[in-house]
C-alpha positions as CSV (number, residue, x, y, z in Angstrom):
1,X,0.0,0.0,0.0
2,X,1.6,3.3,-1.3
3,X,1.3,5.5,1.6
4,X,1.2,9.5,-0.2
5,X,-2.7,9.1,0.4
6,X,-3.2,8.8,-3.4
7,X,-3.4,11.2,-6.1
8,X,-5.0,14.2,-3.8
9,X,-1.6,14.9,-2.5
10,X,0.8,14.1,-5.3
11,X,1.8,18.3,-6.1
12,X,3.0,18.7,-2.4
13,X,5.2,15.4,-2.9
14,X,6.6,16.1,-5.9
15,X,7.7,19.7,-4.5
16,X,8.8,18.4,-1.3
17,X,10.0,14.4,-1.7
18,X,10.4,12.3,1.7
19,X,14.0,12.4,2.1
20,X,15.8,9.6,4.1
21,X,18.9,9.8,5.5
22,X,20.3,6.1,6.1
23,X,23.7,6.5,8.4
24,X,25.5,2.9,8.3
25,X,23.5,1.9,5.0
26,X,25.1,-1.6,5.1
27,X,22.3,-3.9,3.2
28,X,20.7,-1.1,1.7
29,X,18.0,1.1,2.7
30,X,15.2,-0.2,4.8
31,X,12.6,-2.0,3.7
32,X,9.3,-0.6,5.1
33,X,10.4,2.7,3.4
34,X,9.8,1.4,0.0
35,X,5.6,1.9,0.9
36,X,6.2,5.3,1.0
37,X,6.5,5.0,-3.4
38,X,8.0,7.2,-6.0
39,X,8.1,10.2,-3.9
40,X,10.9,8.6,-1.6
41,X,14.9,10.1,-1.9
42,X,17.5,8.1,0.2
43,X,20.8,9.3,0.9
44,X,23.2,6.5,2.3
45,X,26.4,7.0,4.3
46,X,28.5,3.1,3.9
47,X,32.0,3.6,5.3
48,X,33.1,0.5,4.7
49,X,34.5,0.4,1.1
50,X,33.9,-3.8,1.3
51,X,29.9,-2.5,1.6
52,X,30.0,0.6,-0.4
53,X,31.1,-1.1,-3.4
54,X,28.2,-3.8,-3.2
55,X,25.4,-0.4,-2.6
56,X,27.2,1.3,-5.4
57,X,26.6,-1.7,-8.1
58,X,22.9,-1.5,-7.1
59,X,22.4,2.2,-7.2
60,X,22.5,2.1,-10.8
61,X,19.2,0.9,-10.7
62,X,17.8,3.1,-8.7
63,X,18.0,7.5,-9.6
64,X,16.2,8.0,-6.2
65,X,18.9,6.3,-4.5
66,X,22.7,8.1,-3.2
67,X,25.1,6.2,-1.5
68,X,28.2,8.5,-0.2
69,X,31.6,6.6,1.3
70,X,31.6,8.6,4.2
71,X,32.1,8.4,8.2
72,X,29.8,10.4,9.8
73,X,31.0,11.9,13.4
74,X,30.4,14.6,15.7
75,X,32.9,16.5,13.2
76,X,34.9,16.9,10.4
77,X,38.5,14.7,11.1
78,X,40.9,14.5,8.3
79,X,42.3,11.0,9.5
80,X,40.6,8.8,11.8
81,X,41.0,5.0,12.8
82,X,38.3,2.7,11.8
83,X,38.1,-1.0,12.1
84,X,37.5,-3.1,9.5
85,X,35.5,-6.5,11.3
86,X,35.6,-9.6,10.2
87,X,31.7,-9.1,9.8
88,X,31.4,-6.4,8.0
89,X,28.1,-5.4,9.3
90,X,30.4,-4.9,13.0
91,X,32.8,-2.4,11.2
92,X,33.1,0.5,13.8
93,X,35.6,3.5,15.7
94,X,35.2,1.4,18.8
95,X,37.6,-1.9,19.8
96,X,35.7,-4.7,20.9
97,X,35.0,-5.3,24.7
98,X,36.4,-8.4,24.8
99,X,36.2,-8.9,28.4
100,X,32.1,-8.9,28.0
101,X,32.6,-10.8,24.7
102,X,34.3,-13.7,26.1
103,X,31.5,-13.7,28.6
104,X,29.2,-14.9,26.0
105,X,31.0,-17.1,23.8
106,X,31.6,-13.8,21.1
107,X,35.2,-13.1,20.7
108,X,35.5,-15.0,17.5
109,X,32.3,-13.0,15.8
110,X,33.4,-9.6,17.2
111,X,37.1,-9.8,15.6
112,X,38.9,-6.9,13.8
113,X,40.2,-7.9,11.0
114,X,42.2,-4.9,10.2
115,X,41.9,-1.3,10.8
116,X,42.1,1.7,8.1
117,X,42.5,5.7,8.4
118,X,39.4,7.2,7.1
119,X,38.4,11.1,7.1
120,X,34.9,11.7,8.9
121,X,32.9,14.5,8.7
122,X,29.0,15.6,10.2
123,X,25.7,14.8,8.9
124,X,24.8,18.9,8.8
125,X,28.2,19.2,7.2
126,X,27.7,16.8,4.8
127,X,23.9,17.6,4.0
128,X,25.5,21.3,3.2
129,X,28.2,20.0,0.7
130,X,25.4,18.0,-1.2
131,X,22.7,20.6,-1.1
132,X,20.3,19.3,0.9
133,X,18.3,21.5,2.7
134,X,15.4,19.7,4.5
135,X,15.6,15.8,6.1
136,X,12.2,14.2,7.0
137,X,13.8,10.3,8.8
138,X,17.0,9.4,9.9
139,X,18.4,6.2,10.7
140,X,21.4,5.4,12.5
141,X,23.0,2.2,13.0
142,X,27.0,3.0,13.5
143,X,27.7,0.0,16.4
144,X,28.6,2.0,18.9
145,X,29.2,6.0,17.7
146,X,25.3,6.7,17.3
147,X,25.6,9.8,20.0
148,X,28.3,11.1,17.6
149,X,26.8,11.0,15.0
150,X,23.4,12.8,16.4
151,X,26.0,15.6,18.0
152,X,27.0,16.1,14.4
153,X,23.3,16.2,13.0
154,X,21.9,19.1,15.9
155,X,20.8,21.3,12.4
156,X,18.3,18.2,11.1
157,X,17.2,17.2,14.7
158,X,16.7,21.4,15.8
159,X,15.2,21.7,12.4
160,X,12.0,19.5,10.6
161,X,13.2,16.1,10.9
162,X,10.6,14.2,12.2
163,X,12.0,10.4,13.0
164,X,14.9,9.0,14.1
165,X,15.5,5.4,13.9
166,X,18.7,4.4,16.0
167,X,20.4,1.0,16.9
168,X,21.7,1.5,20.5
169,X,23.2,-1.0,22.9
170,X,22.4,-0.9,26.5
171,X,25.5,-2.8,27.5
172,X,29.2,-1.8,26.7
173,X,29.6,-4.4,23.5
174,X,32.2,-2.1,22.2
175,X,35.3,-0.2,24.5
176,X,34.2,3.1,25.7
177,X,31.0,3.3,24.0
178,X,28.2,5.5,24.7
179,X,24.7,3.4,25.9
180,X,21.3,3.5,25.1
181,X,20.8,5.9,28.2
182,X,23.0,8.3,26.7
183,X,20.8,8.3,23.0
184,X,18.2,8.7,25.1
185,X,18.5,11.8,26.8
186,X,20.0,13.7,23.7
187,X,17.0,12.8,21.8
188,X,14.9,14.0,24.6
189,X,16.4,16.5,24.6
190,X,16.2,18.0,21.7
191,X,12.4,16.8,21.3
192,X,11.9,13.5,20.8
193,X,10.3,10.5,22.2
194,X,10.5,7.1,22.3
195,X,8.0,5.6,20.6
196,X,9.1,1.7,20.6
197,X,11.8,-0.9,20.9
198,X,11.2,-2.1,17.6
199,X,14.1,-5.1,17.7
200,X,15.8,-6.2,20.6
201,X,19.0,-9.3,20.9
202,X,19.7,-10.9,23.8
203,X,22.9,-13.2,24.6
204,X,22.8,-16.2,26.8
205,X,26.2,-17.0,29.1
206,X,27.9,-20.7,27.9
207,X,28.0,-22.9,31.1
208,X,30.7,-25.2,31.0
209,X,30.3,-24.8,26.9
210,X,26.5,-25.4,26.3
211,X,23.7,-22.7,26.6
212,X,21.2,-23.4,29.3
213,X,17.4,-22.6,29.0
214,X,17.2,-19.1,29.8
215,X,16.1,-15.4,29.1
216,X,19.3,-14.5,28.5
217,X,20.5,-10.1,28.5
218,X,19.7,-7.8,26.9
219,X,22.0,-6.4,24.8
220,X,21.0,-3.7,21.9
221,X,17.8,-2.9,20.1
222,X,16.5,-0.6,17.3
223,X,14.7,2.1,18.9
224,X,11.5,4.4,17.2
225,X,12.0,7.9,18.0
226,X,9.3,10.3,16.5
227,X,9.1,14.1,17.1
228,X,7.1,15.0,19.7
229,X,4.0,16.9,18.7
230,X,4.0,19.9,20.5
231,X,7.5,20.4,19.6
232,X,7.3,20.0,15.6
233,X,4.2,21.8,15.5
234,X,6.1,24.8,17.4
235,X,8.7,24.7,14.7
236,X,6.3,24.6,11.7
237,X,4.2,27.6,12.9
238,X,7.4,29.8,12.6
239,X,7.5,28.4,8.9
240,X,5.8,31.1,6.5
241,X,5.5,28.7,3.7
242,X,2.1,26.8,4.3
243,X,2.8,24.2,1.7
244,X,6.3,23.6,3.5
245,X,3.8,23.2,6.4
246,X,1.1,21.5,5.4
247,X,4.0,19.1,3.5
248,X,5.4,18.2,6.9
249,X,2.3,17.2,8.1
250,X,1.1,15.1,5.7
251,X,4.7,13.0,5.8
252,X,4.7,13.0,9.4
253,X,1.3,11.3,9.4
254,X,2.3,8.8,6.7
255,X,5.5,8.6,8.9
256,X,3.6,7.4,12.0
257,X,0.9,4.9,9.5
258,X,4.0,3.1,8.3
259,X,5.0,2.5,11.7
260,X,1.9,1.6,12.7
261,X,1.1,4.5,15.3
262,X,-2.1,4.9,14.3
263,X,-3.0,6.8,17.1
264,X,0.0,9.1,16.1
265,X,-1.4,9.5,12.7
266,X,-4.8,10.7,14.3
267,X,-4.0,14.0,16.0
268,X,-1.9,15.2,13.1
269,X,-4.9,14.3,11.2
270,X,-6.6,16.7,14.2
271,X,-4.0,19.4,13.4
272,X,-4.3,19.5,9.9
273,X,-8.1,19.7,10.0
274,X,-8.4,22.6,12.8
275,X,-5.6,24.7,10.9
276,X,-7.8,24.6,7.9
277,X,-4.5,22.8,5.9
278,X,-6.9,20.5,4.3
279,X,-10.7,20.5,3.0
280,X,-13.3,17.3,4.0
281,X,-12.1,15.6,0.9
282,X,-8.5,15.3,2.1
283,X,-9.8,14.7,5.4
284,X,-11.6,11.4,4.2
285,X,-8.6,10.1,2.2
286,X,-6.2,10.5,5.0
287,X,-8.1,8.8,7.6
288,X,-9.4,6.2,4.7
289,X,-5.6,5.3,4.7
290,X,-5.7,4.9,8.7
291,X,-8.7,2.8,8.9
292,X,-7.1,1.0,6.1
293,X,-4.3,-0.2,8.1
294,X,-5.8,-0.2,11.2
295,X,-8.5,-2.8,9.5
296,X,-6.3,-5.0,8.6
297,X,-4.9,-5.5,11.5
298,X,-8.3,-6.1,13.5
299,X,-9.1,-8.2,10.8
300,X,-6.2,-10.7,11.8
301,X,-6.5,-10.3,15.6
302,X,-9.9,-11.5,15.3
303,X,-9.2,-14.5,13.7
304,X,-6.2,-15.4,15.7
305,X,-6.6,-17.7,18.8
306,X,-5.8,-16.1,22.4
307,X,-2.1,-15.9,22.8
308,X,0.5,-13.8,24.8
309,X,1.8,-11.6,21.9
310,X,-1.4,-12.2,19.6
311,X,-1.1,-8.2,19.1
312,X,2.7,-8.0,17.7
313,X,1.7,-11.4,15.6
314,X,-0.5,-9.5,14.1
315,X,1.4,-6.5,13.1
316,X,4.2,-8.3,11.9
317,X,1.6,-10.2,9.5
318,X,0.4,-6.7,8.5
319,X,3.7,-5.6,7.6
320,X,4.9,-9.1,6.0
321,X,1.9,-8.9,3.5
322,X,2.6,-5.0,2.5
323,X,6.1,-6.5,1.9
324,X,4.0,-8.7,-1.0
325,X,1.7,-6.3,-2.1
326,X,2.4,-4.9,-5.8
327,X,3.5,-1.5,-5.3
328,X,2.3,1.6,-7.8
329,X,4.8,3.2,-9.0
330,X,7.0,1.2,-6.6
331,X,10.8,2.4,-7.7
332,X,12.3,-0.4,-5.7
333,X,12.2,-2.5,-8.3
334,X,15.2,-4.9,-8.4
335,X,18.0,-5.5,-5.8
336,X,18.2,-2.5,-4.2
337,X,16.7,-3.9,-1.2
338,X,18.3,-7.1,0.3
């Protein structure tokens, strides 16, 4: 299901694209993105050349695709250390804390393989060199310099940005790393909320060599951030552009549909309406789209026996079939996403 609420909208789309900032693009860009359609641009930052190379080949088939082989920091650094892992997806700044590692049976997995000097700049920095003026989503997932890299980005966070979608551990997995706590309260700060743990890993301790039955730790998750509304309403009033505005709206609704915050969706439906942004018409399409999604998913509790977790079931279902769903005007098409 493309999620630009149909034709009615497509002039404030074309003007002002959803652009997606991808930080640690390793794999390509993510997948639940690709409902937002044609009107989706996606600049990737892959430091890794290994990965970078890989994104590069598949970029050709995709315009609305940029991948950049660039370390984004705090600030610009003309030579920095970075290490190459083993598993390329564990490339990072930060050594390994092998002292935890070992704990858990993940010294061989969480191996450098060999370390390179790279030059690393800021997201703001970067967005300037490349002319980009306006950033809707972010995603972060840099194992282990996240806070970095949002220190570097305090332009798009202070400006309209209005998602951030980090990877953050909660214990040290890397040396000297900054937690989940301290994500937390810069986002916070600069205001954001958490909406959801979307992904979380926990590791189980080897006894004597074998893994017991047991819960295991909690390690690192992916974490929903999304702007709060008081705050990102604040910013757009002092916007004099109303279809800037009324733009920003409309992508932070579709924003909150694709990650299923329904409820989210709602009161900037609210906010739309009461500022007179959009007529009836517009009204009805945009909360067609909600009861759309929302349907579906009441559709498939209903149906579903009585389980612990019959609730997250369900939503994964909803987002597995849009996965499946032919797409209009779906530019995806190909191997871009893995």
């Amino acid at each position: 299901m493309n999620l630009c609420f149909e034709k009615e909208f497509d002039e404030y789309f074309r003007k002002y694209p959803f652009i997606m900032i991808d930080i640690g693009a390793s794999g390509g860009a993510v997948k639940e993105w690709a409902r937002l359609g044609r009107h989706l641009r996606v600049v990737g930052f892959e430091p890794d050349e290994r990965e970078y190379i890989n994104l590069s080949a598949r970029k050709s088939q995709n315009k609305n695709v940029t991948y950049l082989n660039t370390l984004v920091h705090k600030e610009y650094s003309p030579k920095v250390k970075f290490n190459l892992y083993a598993v390329q997806q564990l490339s990072s700044l930060f050594q390994p804390n092998v002292d935890l590692l070992s704990k858990f049976g993940k010294t061989d997995t969480w191996r450098v393989a060999r370390s390179v000097e790279v030059k690393v700049d800021s997201l703001d920095n970067q967005l300037r060199k490349n002319n980009i003026e306006d950033v809707d989503f972010v995603k972060i997932d840099t194992q282990g310099s996240e806070l970095a890299v949002l220190e570097g980005a305090k332009g798009i966070l202070d400006g309209a940005a209005f998602g951030v979608y980090v990877e953050a551990e909660f214990t040290p997995v890397y040396k000297d790393q900054p937690l989940f706590s301290d994500v937390d309260t810069f986002l916070r700060r600069h205001g954001f909320q958490l909406f959801e743990i979307i992904r979380s890993k926990y590791w189980k301790r080897p006894v004597n060599g074998t893994f017991v039955k047991s819960k295991g730790q909690i390690m690192y998750g992916d974490m929903l951030y999304l702007r709060s509304f008081e705050h990102f309403d604040n910013m757009l009033k002092a916007r004099p552009d109303a279809g800037f505005r009324k733009s920003k709206l409309l992508k932070a609704a579709a924003i909150a549909i694709l990650y299923d915050h329904m409820d989210y969706a709602l009161e900037i439906l609210q906010e739309l309406s009461s500022s007179g942004l959009i007529d009836e018409k517009e009204q009805t399409v945009i909360r067609g789209m909600i009861d759309k999604n929302h349907r579906f998913q009441i559709d498939l509790l209903s149906r579903l026996p009585g389980f612990r977790g019959k609730a997250r079931l369900a939503q994964w279902l909803s987002s597995a079939g849009n996965m499946f769903k032919k797409k209009e005007d779906r530019w995806i098409r190909g191997t871009i996403w893995k």
